[in-house]
C-alpha positions, -999 to +999 in steps of 0.1 A: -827+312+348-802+338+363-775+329+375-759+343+408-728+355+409-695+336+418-687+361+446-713+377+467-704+407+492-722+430+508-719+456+537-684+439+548-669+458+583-640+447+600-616+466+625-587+461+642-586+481+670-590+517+665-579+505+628-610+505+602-599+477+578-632+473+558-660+499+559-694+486+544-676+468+516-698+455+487-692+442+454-704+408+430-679+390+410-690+370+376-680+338+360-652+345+339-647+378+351-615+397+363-618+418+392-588+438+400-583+457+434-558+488+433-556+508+466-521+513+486-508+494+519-537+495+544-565+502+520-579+472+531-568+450+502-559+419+521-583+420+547-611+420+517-593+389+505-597+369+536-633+379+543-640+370+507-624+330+516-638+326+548-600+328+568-612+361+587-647+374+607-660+400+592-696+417+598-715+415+567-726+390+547-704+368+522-716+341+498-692+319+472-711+300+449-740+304+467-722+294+507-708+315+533-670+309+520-660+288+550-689+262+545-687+258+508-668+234+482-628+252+490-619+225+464-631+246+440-612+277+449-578+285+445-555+316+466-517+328+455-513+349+487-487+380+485-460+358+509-454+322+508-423+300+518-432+260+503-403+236+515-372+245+495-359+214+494-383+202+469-386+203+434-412+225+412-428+192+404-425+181+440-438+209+452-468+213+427-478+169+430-480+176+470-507+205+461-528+181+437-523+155+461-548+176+486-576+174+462-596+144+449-595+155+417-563+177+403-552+186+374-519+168+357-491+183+378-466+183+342-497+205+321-493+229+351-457+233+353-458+242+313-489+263+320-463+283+343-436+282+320-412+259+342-408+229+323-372+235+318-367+239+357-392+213+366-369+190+390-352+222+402-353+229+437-373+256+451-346+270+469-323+271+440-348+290+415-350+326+407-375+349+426-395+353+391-397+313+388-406+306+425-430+334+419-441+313+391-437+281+408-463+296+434-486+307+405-487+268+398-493+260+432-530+278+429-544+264+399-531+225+404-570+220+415-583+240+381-605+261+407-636+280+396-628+310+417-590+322+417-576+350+443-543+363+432-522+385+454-496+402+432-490+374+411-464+391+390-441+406+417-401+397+408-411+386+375-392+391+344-410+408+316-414+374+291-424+360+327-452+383+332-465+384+297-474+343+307-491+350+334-512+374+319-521+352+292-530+325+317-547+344+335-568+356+306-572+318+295-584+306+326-613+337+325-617+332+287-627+292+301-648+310+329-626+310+360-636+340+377-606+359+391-602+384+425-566+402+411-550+426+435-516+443+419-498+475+426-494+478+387-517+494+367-503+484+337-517+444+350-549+457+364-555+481+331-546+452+309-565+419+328-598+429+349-627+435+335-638+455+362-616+474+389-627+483+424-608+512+438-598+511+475-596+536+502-596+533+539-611+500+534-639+515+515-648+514+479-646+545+461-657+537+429-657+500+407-666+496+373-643+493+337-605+506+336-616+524+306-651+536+323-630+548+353-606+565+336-631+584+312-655+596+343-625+609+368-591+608+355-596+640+331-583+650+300-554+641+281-529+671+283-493+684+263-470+700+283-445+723+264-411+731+288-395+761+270-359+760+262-331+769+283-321+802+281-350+817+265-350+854+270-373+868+293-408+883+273-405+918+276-442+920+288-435+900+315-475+882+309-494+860+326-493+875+360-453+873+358-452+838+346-433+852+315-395+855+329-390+818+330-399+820+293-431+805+288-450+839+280-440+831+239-452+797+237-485+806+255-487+835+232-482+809+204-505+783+214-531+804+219-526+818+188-529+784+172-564+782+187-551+763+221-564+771+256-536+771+280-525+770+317-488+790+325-468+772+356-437+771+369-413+765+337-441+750+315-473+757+296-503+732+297-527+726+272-557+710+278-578+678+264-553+679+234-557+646+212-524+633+197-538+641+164-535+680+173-500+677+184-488+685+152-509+714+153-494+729+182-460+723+166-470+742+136-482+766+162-450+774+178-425+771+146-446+800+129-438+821+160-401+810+159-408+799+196-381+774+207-390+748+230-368+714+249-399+689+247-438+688+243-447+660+264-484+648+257-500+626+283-531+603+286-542+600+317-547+565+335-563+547+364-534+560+387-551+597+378-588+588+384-575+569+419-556+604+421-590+626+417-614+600+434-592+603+467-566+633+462-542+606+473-517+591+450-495+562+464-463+539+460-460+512+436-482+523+410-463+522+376-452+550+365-455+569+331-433+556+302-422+576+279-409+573+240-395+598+222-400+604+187-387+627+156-421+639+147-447+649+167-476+639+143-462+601+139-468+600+177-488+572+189-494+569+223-518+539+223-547+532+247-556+510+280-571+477+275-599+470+287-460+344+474-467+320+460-490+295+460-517+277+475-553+274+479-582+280+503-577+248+517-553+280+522-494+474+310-519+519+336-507+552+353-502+576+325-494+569+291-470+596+276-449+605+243-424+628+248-414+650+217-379+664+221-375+695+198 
């Protein structure tokens, strides 16, 4: 027998005004599936997330396991909205035993506050705690009732590093047990890392869904190496590519091409194309039998933040930007590869991936 999806939605409108906050909105979501949302402010992010648990009208038709979300079991269903302010005069146990106190059946309030990573701070007010451990605290707020369906609303923001690795692993525990999770973030490095499937958001319309890596093969384009030549180099005396040549970047395209490259000539840089880091070497070689002097290659894989780029031909804040490592030799580079507040419930890692190669 097949079995419907957890999250049903299909043809979702919703305006505000002259605003258009969802625009024939559609998408299924699995059991034990990830689905991330990336789009900037007013994409239509969090309007999505309350038509999807039943707290706003929408036009369209919604169905959670099976019910228009504001009819069905909310026991079942857990939400860690972007802003939330819980008494601060209580306790992270307090605070988490008056969630499971809602529900007939919750989950120990002590497994929860290890599952966050609080135990230490557990009978620490709310009030006194970092941002990253009321973040947390919040996290614990949403999953005291062990829901099937889990909405989380930048889970991760103000959260240290060793922090955020946790969540991520919880959150990939509770899918691996086959909570399915609704994951908005303004970090690719969390969506990349987490969904299974990623919906991109524009003008509260859906420009494309399916797998980071999927995404990012079909629209983000090719990897590329940038080589920035070195200051001071002497103007070519041909003056090529269309006068591109006096800020020095004639000899290294000369070079690379020569090394069988295809190149691009900008402002202060040459671009080579669809280069995998196993050819950086080769452009190296390239350039050091031309006695060519160059500051940096800089080779770059491109990421969901370049597909969202080329889908819309808008980029926005908050996506994470590229992080770069430098190394001694270009041909040990390795770049890797993409993986695959607070609390309450409805009761209410990326961008770029580049090594820079300094010469």
């Amino acid at each position: 027998m097949t079995r419907e999806p957890v999250v049903v939605a299909e043809d979702l409108r919703r305006s505000y005004g002259d605003t258009v906050a969802l625009d024939g909105v559609s998408l299924t979501v699995e059991a034990g599936e990830v689905f991330g949302l990336v789009g900037p402010n007013g994409a239509g992010k969090t309007t999505l997330v309350r038509a999807l648990t039943g707290t706003t009208s929408v036009e369209g038709r919604v169905r959670v396991f099976g019910d228009p979300p504001a009819e069905g079991d909310r026991s079942r269903v857990g939400l860690l909205p972007q802003e939330f302010a819980p008494a601060g005069r209580l306790t992270v146990r307090e605070l988490l035993g008056y969630y499971a106190g809602l529900y007939d059946e919750a989950r120990a309030v002590d497994a929860v506050v290890d599952d966050v990573g609080l135990a230490d701070t557990a009978d620490t007010w709310y009030e006194e705690l970092s941002g990253g451990q009321r973040r947390r605290a919040c996290v614990g707020a949403a999953l005291v009732n062990d829901p099937d369906l889990l909405f989380l609303d930048e889970p991760t923001t103000g959260i240290d590093p060793a922090g955020r690795r946790a969540v991520w692993g919880l959150v990939e525990s509770l899918s691996a047990d086959g909570t399915a999770v609704v994951l908005t973030s303004h970090s690719m490095t969390e969506i990349e890392r987490l969904s299974d499937r990623v919906g991109l958001l524009r003008d509260g319309g859906l420009v494309a869904v399916g797998p980071p890596g999927g995404l990012v093969a079909d629209h983000a384009g090719p990897a590329r190496l940038v080589v920035e030549p070195a200051d001071g180099t002497e103007p070519s005396a041909t003056g090529g590519d269309g006068g591109q040549g006096d800020d020095g970047t004639t000899a290294l395209a000369d070079a690379l091409r020569e090394a069988g490259f295809t190149v691009t000539v900008g402002d202060g840089e040459v671009a080579v194309e669809a280069v995998a880091p196993t050819e950086i070497g080769a452009a190296v070689d390239g350039l050091d039998a031309a006695g060519v002097d160059y500051d940096a290659l800089t080779w770059t894989e491109p990421g969901l933040e370049d597909a969202y780029l080329r889908l819309t031909g808008e980029a926005f804040e908050g996506l994470r930007q590229p992080g770069a490592s430098v190394v001694d030799d270009p041909t040990d580079a390795d770049p890797g590869g993409h993986g695959g507040t607070g609390g309450g419930n409805t009761g209410e890692g990326g961008g770029d991936e580049t090594t820079e190669v300094e010469a």
